[in-house]
LUMGU-953995 format. One record per residue (C-alpha): residue in three letters; x, y, z. Coordinates in steps of 0.1 Angstrom, whole numbers. Each point is the difference from the previous one (the first is absolute). Layout:
N
  residuo     c1     c2     c3
      Ala      X      Y      Z
...
//
This chain:
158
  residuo     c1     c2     c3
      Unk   -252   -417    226
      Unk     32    -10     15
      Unk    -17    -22     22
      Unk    -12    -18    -30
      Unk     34     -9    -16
      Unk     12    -10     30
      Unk    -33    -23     12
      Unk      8    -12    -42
      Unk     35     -4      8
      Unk     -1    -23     34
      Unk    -23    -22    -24
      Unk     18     -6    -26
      Unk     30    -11     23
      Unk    -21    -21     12
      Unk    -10    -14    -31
      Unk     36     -1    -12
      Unk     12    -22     30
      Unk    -27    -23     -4
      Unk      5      1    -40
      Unk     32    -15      9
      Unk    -13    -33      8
      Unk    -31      1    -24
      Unk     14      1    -32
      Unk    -35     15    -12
      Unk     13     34     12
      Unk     34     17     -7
      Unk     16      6     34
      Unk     30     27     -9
      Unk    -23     21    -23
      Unk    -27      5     23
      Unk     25      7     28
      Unk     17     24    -24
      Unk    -33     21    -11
      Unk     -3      0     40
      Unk     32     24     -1
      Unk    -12     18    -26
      Unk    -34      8     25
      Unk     19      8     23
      Unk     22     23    -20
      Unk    -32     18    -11
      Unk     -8     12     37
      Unk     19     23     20
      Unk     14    -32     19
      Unk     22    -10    -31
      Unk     34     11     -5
      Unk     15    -27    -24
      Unk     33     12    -23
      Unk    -10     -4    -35
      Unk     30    -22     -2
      Unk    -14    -23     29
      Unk    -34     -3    -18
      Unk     15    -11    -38
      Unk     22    -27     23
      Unk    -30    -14     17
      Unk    -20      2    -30
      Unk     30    -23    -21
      Unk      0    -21     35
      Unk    -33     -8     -7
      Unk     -2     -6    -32
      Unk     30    -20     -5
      Unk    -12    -23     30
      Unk    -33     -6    -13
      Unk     15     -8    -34
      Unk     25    -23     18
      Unk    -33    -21     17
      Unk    -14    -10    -37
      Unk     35    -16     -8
      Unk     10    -10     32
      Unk    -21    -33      5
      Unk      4    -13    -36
      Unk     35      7      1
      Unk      3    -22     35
      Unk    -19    -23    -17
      Unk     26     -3    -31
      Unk     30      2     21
      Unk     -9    -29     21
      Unk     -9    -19    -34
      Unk    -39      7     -6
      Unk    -13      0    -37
      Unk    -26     24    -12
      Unk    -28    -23     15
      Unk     18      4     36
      Unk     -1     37     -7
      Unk    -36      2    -11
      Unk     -7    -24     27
      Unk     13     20     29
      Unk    -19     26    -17
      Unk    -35    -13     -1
      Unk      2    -13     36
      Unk     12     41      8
      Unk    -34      8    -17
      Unk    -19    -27     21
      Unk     16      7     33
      Unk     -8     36      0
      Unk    -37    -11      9
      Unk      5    -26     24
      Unk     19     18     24
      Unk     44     17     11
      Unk     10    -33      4
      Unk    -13    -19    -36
      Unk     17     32    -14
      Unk     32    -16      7
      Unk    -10    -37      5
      Unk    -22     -1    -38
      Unk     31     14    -20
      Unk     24    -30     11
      Unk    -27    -18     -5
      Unk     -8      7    -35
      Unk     36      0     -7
      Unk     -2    -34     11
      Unk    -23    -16    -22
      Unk      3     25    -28
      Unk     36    -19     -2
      Unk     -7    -35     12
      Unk    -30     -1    -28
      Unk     31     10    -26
      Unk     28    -20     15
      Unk    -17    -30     15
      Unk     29      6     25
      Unk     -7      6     35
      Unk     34     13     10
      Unk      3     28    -30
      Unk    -36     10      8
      Unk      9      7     38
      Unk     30     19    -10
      Unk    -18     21    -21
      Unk    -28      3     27
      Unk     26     12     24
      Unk     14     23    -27
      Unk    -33     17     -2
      Unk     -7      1     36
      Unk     32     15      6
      Unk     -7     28    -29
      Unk    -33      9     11
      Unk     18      7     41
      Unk     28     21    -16
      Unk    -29     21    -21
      Unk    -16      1     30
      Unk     30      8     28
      Unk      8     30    -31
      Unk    -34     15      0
      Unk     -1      3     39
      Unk     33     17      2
      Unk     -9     24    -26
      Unk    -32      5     15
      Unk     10      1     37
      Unk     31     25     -6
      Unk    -31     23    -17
      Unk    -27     -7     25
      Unk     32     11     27
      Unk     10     32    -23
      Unk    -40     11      3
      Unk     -3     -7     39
      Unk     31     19      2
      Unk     -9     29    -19
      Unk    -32      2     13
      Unk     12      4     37
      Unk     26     25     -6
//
């Protein structure tokens, strides 16, 4: 049975590092419930203490990717249509490929504003604003994820 967690366990970090990038999937959770498999078998030996930390780690960073990119998007001047913008080209980029996921957004953001503002120089701030929240959620995520995904190789070695 423990063979089971663990074969369970090496998915879902998988999953979690790739749910980084595809915002389909939530990266840090699945990489946490990873831990948790792992802490089922005889290979886990995670603190109680070290579990609730990851556990708020995870949750707080995948709350902080929701307000991330609209806040970028504010900061650097963007109106509600640059926000919903960045988010309906997030949506769209998800099935066209890694690289629309990050190219779509800005581009949403783009002519989400310029459709409000009629001004090209607000919309690409507020295009850049986005693209630059949408990297920080993702940079976030993979830390999270990668200090998990280490914590499991590590536990599962010793």
């Amino acid at each position: 049975m423990d063979y089971i967690f663990l074969v369970f366990g090496s998915s879902l970090i998988l999953l979690g590092l790739i749910g980084c990038v595809l915002p389909v999937l939530p990266g840090p959770p699945l990489s946490f419930l990873a831990l948790i498999m792992l802490q089922i078998t005889r290979w886990g030996d995670f603190s109680t203490t070290f579990l609730i930390i990851m556990a708020l780690l995870a949750i707080v960073v995948t709350a902080l990717d929701y307000i991330v990119p609209a806040w970028g998007t504010k900061k650097f001047g963007g109106s509600k249509r640059g926000t919903w913008g960045a988010t309906i080209g997030l949506v769209i980029g998800m099935f066209c490929g890694p690289a629309c996921i990050i190219f779509f957004p800005f581009v949403g953001a783009f002519i989400g504003e310029y459709t409000g503002t009629q001004q090209t120089d607000q919309a690409l701030q507020a295009a850049v604003g986005s693209f630059i929240g949408i990297l920080t959620g993702i940079i976030l995520k993979l830390i999270i994820s990668g200090l998990i995904t280490y914590y499991f190789i590590i536990e599962l070695i010793n």
